[in-house]
N, C-alpha and C positions, 0 to 999 in steps of 0.2 A: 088401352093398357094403363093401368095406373100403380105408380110406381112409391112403396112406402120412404120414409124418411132413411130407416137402415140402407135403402139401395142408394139413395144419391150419395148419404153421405156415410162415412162408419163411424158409429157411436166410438169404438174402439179408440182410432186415429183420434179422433176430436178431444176423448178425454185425455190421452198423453199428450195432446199438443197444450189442451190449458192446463194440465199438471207442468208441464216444464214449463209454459210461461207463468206460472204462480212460483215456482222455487225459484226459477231465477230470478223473478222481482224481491221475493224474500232478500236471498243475496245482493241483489243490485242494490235495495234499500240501505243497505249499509254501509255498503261504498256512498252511495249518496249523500248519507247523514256526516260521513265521514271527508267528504268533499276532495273527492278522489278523482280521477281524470275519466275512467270507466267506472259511471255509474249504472242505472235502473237498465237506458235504453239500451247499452252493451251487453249487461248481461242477461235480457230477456232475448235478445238478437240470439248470443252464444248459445242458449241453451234450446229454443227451438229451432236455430238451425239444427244442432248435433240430434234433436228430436226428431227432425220429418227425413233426416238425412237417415239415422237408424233403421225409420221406418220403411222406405224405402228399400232399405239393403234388404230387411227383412220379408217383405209384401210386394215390391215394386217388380216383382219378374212373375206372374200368375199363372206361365205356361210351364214352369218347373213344377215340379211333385216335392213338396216339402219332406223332411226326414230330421231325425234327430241331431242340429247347428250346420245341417246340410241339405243340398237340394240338389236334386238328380234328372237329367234328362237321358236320352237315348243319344242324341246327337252329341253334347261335351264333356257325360260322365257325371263326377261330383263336381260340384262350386261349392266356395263357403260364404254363407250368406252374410257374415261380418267382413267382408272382405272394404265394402263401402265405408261402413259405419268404420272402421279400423280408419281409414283416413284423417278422421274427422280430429283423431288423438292427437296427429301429425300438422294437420292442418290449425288446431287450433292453435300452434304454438308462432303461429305468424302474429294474428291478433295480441297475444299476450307479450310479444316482443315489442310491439309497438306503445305497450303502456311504461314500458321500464326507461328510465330516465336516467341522466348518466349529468352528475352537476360538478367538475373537478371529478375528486375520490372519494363524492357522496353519491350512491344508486340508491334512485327512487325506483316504486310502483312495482316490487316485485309480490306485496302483496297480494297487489290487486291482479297481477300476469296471472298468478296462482289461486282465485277466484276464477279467475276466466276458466281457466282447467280445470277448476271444480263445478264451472256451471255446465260445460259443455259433459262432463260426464254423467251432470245429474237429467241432461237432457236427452244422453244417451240409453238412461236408466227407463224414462218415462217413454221415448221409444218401443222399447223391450219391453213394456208391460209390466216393469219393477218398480210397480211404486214404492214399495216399502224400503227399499234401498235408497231412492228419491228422496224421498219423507225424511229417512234418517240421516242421508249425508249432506241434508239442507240443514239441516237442526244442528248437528258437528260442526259445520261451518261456522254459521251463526255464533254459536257459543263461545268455538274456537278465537273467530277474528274479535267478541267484546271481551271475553273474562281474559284472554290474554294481555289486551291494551290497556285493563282495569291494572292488571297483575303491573304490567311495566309502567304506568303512572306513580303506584303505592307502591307496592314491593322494591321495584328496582329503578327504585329514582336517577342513580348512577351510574343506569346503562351507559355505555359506551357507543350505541346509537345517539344519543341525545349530546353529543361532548362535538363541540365547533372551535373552529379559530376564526376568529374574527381580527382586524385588522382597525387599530385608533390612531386616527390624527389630531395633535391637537396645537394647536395655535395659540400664544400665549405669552406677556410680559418675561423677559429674560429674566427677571427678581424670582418668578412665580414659578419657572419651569421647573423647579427643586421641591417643591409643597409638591405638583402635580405628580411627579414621577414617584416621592414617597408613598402619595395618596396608591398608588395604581399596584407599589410591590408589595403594600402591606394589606389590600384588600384582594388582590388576585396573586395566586403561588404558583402558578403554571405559565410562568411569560420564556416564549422561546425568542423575541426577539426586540429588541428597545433601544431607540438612539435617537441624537439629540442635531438638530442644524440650525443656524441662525439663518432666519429670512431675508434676501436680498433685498425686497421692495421696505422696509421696515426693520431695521439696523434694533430695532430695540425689540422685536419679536422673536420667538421662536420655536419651532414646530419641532415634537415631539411622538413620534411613532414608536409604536408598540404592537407585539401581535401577542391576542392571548389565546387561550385552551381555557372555554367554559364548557360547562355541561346546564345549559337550557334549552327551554324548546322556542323562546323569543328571546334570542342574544343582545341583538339589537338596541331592538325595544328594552330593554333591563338594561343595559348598558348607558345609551340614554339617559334616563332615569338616575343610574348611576352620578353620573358626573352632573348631574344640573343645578347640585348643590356650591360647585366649585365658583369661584369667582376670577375674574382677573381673564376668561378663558375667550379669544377672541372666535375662534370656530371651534368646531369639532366634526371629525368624518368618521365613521363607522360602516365597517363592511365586512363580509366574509371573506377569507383569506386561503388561497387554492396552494398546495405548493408544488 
């Protein structure tokens, strides 16, 4: 008996399994370029699981009689063939928990949680046979996660995402700490906190804290940069400031 390619394998199955790992690579790629915690490999994983899991709900029981989003036997009546695949919506939001990050009262990675449940649906889609739905809520995505991130770099420089405190120490000639504190009110207008102590080890020193409210995407680094013009400045420390 000799047995054709359709029988070992179904062409069917095989083209939804490489449509959804082609969209979720699509998707993955951009997490990746964007250097993101779930990249390519996560969301090719997400989207063919949610793909062979589909398929499954839908083909994986061959002693039922198929009928219109339902399938009948004599022994348990109706079943609904998304009963499985329905899972998958529930389940993927473990995964997508696992990418959100939590830094003080800054939450990361909820973009990318929200990627994951777009790749698992579009994996769901290629399951079902819907490529066109696939095709198009991959392209949506896409467009969605650049022209948006274009829009908040130009457009809205001022986001309220982008606005940090940061926390400056700075060490420095007791003559000098008056230049430095004037330096820091007249170049930054959002200081919620600023005071001054004389150094114990060093009677003629003294450290100068400050927390400021900038809006960049490398505080740090610019802050830095910042003060390197200053003289007289024995250290400096900079950090992010949690309250």
């Amino acid at each position: 008996m000799i047995l054709n390619f359709d029988q070992i394998i179904n062409t069917n199955y095989l083209l939804s399994i490489v449509a959804a790992v082609t969209f979720g690579f699509c998707i993955g790629l951009e997490r990746e370029l964007t250097n993101k915690y779930a990249g390519l490999r996560t969301h090719i994983m997400v989207a063919l699981g949610a793909c062979i899991f589909t398929l499954i709900s839908i083909y994986g029981f061959p002693t039922f009689a198929h009928g219109d989003n339902v399938i009948v036997t004599q022994a348990t009546g109706v079943r609904d063939t998304a009963r499985v695949a329905a899972q998958v919506v529930t389940g993927i939001g473990f995964i997508g928990a696992g990418t959100v990050l939590r830094n003080g009262p800054i939450v990361l990675g909820l973009t990318t949680a929200s990627t994951l449940w777009i790749a698992a649906s579009i994996g769901m889609a290629c399951g079902a046979g819907m490529f066109d739905i696939a095709f198009a809520g991959t392209a949506v995505a896409i467009i969605v996660l650049v022209m948006v991130r274009i829009l908040e770099k130009k457009v809205l420089p001022s986001s309220t995402k982008k606005t940090k405190m940061v926390q400056i120490g700075i060490i420095c000639d007791n003559d000098y700490v008056q230049k430095v504190q004037d330096f820091i009110v007249s170049r930054y207008q959002d200081i919620s906190k600023i005071k001054k102590r004389k150094m114990t080890a060093d009677e003629n020193a003294t450290k100068l804290t400050c927390v400021l409210t900038v809006q960049d995407e490398q505080p740090i680094k610019d802050l830095y940069k910042a003060f390197q013009p200053l003289d007289n400045i024995e250290s400096i420390s900079i950090k992010e400031y949690f309250e």
